[in-house]
N, C-alpha and C positions, 0 to 999 in steps of 0.2 A: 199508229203504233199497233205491231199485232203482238198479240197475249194468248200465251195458256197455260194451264192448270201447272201448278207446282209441285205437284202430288207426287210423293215416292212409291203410289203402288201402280204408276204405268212406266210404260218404257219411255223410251225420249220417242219412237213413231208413234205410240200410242197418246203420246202429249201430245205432238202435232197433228193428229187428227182433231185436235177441237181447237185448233187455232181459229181465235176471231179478231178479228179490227177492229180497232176503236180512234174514233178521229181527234177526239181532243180530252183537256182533262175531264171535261163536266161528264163525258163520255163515260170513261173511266169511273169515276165515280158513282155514277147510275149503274153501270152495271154490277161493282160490287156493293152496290146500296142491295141490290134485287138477289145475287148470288152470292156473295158473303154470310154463311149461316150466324159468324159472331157480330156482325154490324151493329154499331147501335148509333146512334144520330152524332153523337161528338168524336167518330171513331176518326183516327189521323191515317192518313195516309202516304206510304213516301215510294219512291222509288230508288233504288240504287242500285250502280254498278255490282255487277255478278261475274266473276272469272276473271280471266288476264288478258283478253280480249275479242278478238270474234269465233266462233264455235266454229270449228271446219265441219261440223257434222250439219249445222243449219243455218252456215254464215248467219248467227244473229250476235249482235253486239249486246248478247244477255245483261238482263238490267233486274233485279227482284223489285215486285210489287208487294210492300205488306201493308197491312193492314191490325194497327194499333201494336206493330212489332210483330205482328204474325204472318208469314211467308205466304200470298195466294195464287202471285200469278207469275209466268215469267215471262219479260219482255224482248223483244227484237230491238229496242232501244231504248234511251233516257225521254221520258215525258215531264217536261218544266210544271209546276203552279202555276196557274199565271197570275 
């Protein structure tokens, strides 16, 4: 899955300049354990569909990452729990 920032104060190039990969959930999760500034040990995490379908601007099939209901990252696709 690749991910980045959610933030309203870049543009959509300047959000894909810090796209990173992440290869699975545990993945996922380490690295908003480490950059998630509201993280706290029982924080939930989900994924969910974002738009109506693939973005012509970054062919991604946008997916929101939050974290305890708060929006951090956006995805190129859906990542299962396992």
């Amino acid at each position: 899955m690749k991910v980045r920032p959610s933030s309203s104060f870049m543009t959509l190039d300047e959000s894909m300049e810090h796209v990173i990969e992440l290869s699975d959930w545990e993945a996922l999760v380490a690295f908003l354990e480490k950059e998630w500034r509201a993280w706290k040990p029982d924080s939930v995490v989900t994924v969910e569909k974002w738009g109506k379908g693939v973005d012509s601007r970054n062919g991604w099939d946008t997916h929101l990452v939050c974290v305890d209901g708060h929006a951090c990252l956006f995805s190129d696709g859906p990542m299962e729990k396992p």
